[in-house]
Wavefront OBJ file of the C-alpha trace (Angstrom):
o trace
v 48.378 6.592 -1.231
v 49.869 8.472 -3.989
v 47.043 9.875 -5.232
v 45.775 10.868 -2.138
v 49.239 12.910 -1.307
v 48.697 14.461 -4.699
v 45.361 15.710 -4.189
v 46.737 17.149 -1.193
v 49.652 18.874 -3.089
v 46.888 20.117 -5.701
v 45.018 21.758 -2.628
v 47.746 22.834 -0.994
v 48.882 24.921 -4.137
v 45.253 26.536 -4.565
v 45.612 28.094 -0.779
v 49.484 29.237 -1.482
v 48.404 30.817 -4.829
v 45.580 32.529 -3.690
v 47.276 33.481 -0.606
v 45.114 35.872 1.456
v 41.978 36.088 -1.111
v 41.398 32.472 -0.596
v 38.685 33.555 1.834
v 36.851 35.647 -0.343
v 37.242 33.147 -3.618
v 34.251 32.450 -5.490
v 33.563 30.676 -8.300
v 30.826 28.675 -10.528
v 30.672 24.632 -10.721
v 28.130 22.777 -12.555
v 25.317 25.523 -11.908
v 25.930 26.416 -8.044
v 28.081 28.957 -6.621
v 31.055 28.245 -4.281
v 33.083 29.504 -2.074
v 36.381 29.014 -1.011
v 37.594 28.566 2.433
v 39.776 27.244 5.172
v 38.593 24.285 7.564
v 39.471 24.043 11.083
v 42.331 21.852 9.986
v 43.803 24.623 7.634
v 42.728 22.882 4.759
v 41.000 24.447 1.572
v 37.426 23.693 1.321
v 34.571 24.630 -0.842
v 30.915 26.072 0.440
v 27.926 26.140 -1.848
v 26.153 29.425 -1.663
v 23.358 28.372 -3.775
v 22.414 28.999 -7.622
v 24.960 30.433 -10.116
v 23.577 33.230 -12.068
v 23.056 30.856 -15.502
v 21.260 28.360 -13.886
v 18.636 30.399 -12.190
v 15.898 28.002 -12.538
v 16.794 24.378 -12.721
v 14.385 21.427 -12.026
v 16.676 19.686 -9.876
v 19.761 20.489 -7.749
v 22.371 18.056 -6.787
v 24.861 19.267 -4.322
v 28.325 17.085 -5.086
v 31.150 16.213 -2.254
v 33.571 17.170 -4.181
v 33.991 20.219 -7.301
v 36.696 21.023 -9.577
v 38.442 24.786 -8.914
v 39.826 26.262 -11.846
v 42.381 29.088 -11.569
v 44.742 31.221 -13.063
v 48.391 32.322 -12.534
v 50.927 34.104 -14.534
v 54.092 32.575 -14.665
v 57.936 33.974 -15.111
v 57.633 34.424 -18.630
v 54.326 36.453 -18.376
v 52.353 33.632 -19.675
v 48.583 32.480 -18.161
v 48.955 29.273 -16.593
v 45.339 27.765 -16.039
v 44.931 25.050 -12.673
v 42.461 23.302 -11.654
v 42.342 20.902 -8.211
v 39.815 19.218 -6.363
v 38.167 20.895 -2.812
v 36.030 19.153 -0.617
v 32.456 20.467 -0.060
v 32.151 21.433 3.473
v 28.517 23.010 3.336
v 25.876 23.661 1.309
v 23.401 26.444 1.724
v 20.884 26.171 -1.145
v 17.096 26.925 -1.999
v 15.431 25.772 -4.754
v 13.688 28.342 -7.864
v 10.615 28.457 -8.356
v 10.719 25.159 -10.683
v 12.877 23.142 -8.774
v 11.498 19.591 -7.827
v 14.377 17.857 -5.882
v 17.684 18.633 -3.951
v 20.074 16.276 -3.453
v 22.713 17.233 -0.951
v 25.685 14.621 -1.500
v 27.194 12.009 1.324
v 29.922 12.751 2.913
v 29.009 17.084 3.131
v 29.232 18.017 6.954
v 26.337 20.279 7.201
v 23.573 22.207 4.703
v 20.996 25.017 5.479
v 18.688 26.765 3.893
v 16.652 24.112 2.207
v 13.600 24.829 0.586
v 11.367 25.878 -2.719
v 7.622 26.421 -3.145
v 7.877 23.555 -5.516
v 10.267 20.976 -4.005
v 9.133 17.514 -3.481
v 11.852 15.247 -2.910
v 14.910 15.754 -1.125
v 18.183 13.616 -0.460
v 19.914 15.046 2.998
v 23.274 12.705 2.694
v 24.732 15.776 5.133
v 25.904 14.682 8.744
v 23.242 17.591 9.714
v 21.539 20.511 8.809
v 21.067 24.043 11.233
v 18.012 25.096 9.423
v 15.573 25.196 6.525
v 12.583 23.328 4.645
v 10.252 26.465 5.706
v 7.687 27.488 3.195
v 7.937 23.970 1.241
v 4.472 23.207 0.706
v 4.442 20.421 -1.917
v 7.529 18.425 -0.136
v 6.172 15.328 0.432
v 9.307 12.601 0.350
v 12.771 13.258 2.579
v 15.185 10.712 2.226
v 18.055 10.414 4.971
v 21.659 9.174 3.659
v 23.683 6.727 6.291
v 25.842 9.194 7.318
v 23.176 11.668 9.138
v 23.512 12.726 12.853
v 21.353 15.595 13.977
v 19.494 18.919 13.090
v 21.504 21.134 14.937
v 20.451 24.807 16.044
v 17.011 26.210 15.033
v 13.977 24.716 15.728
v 11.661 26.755 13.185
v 12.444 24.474 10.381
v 9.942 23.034 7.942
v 7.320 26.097 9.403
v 4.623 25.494 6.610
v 6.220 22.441 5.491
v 2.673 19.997 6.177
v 2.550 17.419 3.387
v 5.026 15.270 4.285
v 3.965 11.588 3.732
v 7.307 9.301 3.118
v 10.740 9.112 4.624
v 13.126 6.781 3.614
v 15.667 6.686 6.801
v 19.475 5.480 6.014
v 20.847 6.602 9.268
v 23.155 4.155 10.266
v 23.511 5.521 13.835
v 21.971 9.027 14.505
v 21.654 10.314 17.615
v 18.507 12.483 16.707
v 15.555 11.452 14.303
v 12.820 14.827 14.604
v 13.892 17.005 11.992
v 11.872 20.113 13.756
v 13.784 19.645 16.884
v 10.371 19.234 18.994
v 9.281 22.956 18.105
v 5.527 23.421 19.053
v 5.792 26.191 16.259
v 6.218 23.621 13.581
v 5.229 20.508 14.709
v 2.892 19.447 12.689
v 5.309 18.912 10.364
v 4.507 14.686 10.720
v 1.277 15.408 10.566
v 0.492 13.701 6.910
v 3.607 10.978 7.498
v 2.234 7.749 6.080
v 5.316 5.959 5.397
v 8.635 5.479 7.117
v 11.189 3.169 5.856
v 14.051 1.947 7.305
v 17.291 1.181 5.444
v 19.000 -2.454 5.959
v 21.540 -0.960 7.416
v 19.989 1.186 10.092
v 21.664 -0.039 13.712
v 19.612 2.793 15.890
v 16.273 4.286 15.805
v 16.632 7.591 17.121
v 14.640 9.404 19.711
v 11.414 10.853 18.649
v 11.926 9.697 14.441
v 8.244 9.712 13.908
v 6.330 11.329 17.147
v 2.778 12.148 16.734
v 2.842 10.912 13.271
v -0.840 10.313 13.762
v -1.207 8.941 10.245
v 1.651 6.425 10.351
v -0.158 2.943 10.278
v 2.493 0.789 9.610
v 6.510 0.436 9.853
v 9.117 -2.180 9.291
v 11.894 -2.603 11.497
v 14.805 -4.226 9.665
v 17.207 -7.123 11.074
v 19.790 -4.454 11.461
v 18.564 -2.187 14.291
v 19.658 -3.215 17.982
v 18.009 -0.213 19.914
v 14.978 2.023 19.870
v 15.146 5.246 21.188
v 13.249 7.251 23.528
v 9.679 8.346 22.581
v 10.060 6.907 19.056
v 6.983 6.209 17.981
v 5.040 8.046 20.656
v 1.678 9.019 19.999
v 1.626 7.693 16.413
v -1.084 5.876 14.133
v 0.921 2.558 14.518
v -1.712 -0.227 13.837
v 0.716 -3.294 14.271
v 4.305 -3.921 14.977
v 6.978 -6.171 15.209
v 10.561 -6.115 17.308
v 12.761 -8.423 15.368
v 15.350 -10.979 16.967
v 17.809 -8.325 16.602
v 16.931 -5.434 18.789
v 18.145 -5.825 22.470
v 16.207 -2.624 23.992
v 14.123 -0.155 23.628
v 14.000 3.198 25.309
v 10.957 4.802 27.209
v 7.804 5.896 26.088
v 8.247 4.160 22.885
v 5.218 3.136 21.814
v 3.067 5.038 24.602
v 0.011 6.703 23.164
v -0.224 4.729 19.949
v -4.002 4.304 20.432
v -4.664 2.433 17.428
v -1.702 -0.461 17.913
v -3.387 -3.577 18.130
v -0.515 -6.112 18.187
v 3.081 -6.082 19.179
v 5.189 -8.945 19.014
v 8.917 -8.629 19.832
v 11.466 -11.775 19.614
v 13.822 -13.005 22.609
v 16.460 -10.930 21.773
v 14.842 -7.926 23.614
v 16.500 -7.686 26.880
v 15.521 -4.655 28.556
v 12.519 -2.083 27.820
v 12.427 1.341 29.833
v 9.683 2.836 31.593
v 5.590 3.518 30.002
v 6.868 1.735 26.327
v 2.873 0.741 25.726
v 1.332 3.537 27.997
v -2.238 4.426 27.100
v -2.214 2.269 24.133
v -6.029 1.605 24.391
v -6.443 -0.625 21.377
v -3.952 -3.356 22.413
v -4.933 -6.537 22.405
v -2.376 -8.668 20.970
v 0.887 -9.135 22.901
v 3.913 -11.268 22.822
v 6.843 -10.091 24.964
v 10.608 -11.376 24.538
v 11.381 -14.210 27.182
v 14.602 -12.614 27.775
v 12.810 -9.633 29.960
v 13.688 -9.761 33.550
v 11.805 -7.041 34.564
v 8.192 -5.000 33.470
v 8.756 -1.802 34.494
v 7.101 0.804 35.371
v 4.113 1.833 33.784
v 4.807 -0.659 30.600
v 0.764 -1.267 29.986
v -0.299 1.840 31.769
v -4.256 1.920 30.363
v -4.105 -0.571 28.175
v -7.578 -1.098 28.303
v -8.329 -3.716 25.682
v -5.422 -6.171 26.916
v -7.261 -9.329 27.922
v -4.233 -11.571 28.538
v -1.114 -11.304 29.299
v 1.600 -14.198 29.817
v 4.729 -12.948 31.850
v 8.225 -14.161 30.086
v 9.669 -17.053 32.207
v 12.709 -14.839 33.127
v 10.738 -12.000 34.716
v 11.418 -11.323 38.457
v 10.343 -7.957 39.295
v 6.591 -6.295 37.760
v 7.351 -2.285 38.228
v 4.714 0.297 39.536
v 1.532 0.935 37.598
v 2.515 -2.249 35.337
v -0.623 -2.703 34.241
v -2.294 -0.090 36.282
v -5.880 0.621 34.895
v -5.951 -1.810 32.015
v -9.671 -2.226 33.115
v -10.021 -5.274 30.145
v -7.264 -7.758 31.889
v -8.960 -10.994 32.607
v -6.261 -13.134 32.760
v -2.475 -12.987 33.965
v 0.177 -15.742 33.330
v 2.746 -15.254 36.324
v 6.246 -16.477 35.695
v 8.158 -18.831 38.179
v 11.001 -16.749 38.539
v 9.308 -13.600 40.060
v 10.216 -12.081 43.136
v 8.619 -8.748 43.750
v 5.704 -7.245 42.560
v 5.127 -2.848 42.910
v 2.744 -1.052 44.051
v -0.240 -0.465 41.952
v 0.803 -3.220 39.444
v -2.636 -4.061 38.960
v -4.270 -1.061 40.313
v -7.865 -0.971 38.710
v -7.644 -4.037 37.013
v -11.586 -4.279 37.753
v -12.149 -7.647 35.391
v -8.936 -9.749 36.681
v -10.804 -12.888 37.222
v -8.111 -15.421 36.858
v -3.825 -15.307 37.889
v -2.409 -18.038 36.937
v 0.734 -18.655 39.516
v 3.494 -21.389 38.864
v 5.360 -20.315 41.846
v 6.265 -23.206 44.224
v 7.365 -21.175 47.124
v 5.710 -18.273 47.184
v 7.178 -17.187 50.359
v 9.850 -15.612 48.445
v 7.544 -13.459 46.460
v 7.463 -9.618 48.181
v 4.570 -6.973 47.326
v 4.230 -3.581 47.539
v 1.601 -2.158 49.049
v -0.044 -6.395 50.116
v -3.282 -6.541 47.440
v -1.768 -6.232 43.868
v -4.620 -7.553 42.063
v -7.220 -5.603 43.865
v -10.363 -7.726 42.729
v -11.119 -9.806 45.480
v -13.193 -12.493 43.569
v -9.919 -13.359 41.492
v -9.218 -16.752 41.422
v -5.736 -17.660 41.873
v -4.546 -20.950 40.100
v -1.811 -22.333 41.933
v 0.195 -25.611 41.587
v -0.627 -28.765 42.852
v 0.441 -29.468 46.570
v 1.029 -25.406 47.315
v -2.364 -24.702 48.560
v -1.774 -24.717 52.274
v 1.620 -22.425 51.453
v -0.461 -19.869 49.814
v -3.325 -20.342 52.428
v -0.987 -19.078 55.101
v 0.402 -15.453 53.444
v -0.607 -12.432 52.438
v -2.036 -11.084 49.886
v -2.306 -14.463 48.327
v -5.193 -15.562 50.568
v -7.196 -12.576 50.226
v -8.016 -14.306 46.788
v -9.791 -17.337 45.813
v -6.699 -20.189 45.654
v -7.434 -23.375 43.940
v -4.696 -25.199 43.477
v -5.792 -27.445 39.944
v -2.247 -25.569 38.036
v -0.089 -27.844 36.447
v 3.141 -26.922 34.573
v 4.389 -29.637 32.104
v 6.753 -30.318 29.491
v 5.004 -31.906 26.541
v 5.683 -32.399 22.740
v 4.319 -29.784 20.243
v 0.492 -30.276 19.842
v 0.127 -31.862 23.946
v -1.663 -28.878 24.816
v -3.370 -30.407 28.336
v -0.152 -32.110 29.166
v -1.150 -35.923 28.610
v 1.507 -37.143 27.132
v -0.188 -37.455 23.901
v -1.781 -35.140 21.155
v -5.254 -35.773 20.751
v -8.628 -33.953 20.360
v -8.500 -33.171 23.696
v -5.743 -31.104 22.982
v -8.506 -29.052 20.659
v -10.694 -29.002 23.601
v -8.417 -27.376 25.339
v -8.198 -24.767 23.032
v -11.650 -24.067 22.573
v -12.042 -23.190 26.276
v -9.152 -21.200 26.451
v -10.307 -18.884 23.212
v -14.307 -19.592 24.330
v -14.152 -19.109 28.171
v -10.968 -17.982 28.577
v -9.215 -20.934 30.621
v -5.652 -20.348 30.680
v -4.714 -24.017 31.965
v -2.892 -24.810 29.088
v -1.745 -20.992 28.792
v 2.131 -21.737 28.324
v 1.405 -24.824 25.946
v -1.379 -23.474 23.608
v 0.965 -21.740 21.235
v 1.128 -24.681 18.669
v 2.057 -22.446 15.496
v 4.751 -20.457 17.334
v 3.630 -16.820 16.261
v 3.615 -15.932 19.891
v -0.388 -15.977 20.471
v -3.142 -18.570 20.832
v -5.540 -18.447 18.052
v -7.585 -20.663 15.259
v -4.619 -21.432 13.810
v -3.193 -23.099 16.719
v -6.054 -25.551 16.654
v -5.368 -25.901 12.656
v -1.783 -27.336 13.628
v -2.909 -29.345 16.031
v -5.628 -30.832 13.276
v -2.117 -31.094 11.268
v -0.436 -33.292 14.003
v -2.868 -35.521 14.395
v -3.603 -35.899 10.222
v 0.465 -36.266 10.193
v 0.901 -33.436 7.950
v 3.425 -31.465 10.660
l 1 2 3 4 5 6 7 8 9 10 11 12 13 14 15 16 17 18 19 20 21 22 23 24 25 26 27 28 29 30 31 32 33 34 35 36 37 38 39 40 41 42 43 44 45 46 47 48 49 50 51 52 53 54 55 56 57 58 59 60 61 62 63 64 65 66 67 68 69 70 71 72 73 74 75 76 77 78 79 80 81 82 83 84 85 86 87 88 89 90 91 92 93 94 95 96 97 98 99 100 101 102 103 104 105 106 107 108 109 110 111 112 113 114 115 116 117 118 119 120 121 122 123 124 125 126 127 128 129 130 131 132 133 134 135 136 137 138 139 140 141 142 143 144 145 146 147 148 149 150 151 152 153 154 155 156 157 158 159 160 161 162 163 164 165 166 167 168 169 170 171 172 173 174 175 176 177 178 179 180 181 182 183 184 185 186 187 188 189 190 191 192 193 194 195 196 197 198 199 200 201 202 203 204 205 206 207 208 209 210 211 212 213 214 215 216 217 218 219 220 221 222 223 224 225 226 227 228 229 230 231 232 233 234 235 236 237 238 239 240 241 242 243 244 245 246 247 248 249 250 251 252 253 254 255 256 257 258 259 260 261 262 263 264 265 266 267 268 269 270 271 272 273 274 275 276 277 278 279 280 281 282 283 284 285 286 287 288 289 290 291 292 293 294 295 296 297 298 299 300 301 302 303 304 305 306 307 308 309 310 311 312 313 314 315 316 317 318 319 320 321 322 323 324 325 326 327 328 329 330 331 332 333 334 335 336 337 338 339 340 341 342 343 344 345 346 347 348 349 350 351 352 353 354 355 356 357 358 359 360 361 362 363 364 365 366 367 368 369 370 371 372 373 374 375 376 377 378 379 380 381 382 383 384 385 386 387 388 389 390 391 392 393 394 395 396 397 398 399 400 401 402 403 404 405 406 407 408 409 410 411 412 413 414 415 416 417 418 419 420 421 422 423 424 425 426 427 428 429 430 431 432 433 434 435 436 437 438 439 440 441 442 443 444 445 446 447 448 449 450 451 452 453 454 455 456 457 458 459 460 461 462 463 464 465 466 467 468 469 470
């Protein structure tokens, strides 16, 4: 505490002493220029204004939080009495020489402007946000974001020229914007070349629009840390693969829409709510596990996701939105949960190759659909439960389908795929005609491994069980 009140003494002299010039102070610190000001708070501050004159050409730049001002007074006696106290960097508005290779704006600086050099290649933004810069920086090719970053705020013309950039590291422990362009079409291309983004361990947010048509980004790691994804995220990039860990409870709209070369997305339980079109158009899908804490698939979620095959519907789901799966012309197969209790129109609106639905639903009376024939194809076949048939016989839409009723939940122990009450080869039966012919029987059961889809492997644990090495 003491030292803290001094510091404030110290600055509190520098703006008495120089009195009304403290505005138009400058002075030199460790190769940069600075300024001298008031803050909003009537405190002295320093501003970089870039290079001092003797360092015209440096390799690097590093912007501090805090410089040393020196100053001079003449006391009673008629002596020179030197002071020096510590100001708080406010700003920074600096551009590289000709040689320079890296700027590193300090944590903790409020805002910076200006950034750039025909030479840079790596730069540190620890600034809550920048207004403009990184035009004409043709060789940057690595940005890394500090944890206390917010926003870009005012112009959208930054990084104009600015096309090689292949790697950001992202720190930001909660900011509320991730584009640095601000969405310009005058300088979007800006992600063009992004290969790599990396997300610090502390990162709770993913903002809107971080890595939009990155069209080259084919892979990203989501830490344990994050808890929402923003709006648009990942929209339209090269994603190939990715994974929601058991840490993230939502994710915004659009946020993987147009990623046409994702083939897998698996997201833990602890997702409990995704917005509207979050895998629209993603062509290439073909892998999908969805949280079993979902409630609802809302509109648009697999909009023309036309190499989806299968899909299993959490347990917890009660509504399936508008244009669900609307056009995903590949869907053979749909898991329906037990709890669900409407169904929108268009859900399954040119699903041409639905051949079988797979319905658990005792009562399904209590099941409402808009507009009455959801899965369009008339030669589905509808798997119901045992005993139900005559119930499903009797409503609409369900008897505009073919309804056999050979569906059979169970409860068995890992490796009972058929529900027998033992685990035997039949159980590898099983799974040969569910990955052969694609009978979904033993849908909810097949997952042996627990990595959230039915494949080989499944039928290598169950050769595990039986040898008694699991």
């Amino acid at each position: 505490m003491f030292l803290r009140m001094k510091t404030r003494v110290l600055i509190f002299l520098v703006c008495c002493s120089i009195s009304a010039l403290v505005n138009a102070t400058y002075f030199d610190y460790n190769g940069l220029s600075f300024q001298t000001w008031y803050d909003s708070g009537g405190d002295a501050v320093a501003y970089c204004n870039g290079l001092s004159t003797d360092n015209p050409n440096p390799v690097s730049i590093v912007v501090p939080n805090t410089v040393i001002f020196t100053y001079t007074t003449t006391g009673s006696n008629g002596a020179t009495i030197t002071h020096s106290a510590p100001l708080t960097v406010q700003t920074a508005e600096i551009s590289g020489s000709e040689n320079t290779q890296s700027i590193y704006i300090s944590d903790g600086i409020y805002g910076a402007s200006g950034i750039s050099g025909p030479s840079l290649t790596s730069v540190y933004l620890g600034c809550e946000g920048f207004s403009y810069g990184f035009n004409g920086c043709p060789n940057l090719t690595h940005i890394t974001v500090g944890p206390y970053y917010k926003r870009h705020n005012g112009q959208t013309t930054c990084f104009y020229g600015t096309t090689n950039l292949k790697e950001i590291t992202w720190n930001a422990i909660s900011a509320e914007q991730g584009r640095f362009d601000g969405g310009s079409t005058i300088t979007a291309g800006v992600l063009q070349n992004l290969e790599t983004l990396t997300f610090g361990d502390q990162v709770e947010y993913i903002p809107p629009e971080i890595a939009n048509n990155a069209v080259k980004l084919n892979h990203v790691t989501i830490p344990s840390s994050v808890t929402a994804i923003g709006d648009g995220a990942f929209y339209n990039s090269g994603l190939s693969e990715i994974y929601i860990p058991n840490s993230v409870v939502s994710l915004g709209n659009n946020v993987f829409s147009g990623c046409g070369n994702l083939t897998s997305a698996v997201m833990e339980n602890s997702v409990v709510s995704l917005g509207t079109s979050v895998f629209k158009g993603c062509s290439s899908l073909n892998d999908v596990k969805l949280s079993e804490s979902l409630t609802s698939i809302n509109k648009e979620t697999f909009y023309q996701c036309s190499s989806l095959k299968t899909i299993v519907m959490p347990k917890m789901v009660n509504n399936i939105g508008h244009s669900a799966f609307s056009k995903c012309d590949g869907l053979e197969l749909v898991y329906l949960p037990d709890s669900l209790k409407h169904v929108d129109s268009y859900a399954f609106y040119n699903c041409t190759h639905l051949a079988h639905v797979y319905s658990p639903i005792k009562e399904p009376q209590n099941v409402s659909f808009n507009p009455s024939n959801p899965f369009v194809n008339s030669s589905c076949v509808v798997h119901v439960p045992k005993g139900t048939l005559a119930l499903y016989q009797a409503l609409s839409p369900w008897n505009q389908y073919v309804l056999v009723d050979d569906y059979e939940q169970c409860v068995s122990t890992l490796g009972d795929v058929n529900c027998d009450g033992a685990v035997t080869s039949s159980d590898v039966t099983s799974l040969y005609n569910y990955l052969l012919n694609g009978d979904g029987t033993y849908l909810a059961t097949g997952d042996v491994d627990g990595d959230g889809s039915i494949t080989s492997a499944d039928i290598t644990a169950v050769y595990n069980i039986l040898l008694g090495n699991q």
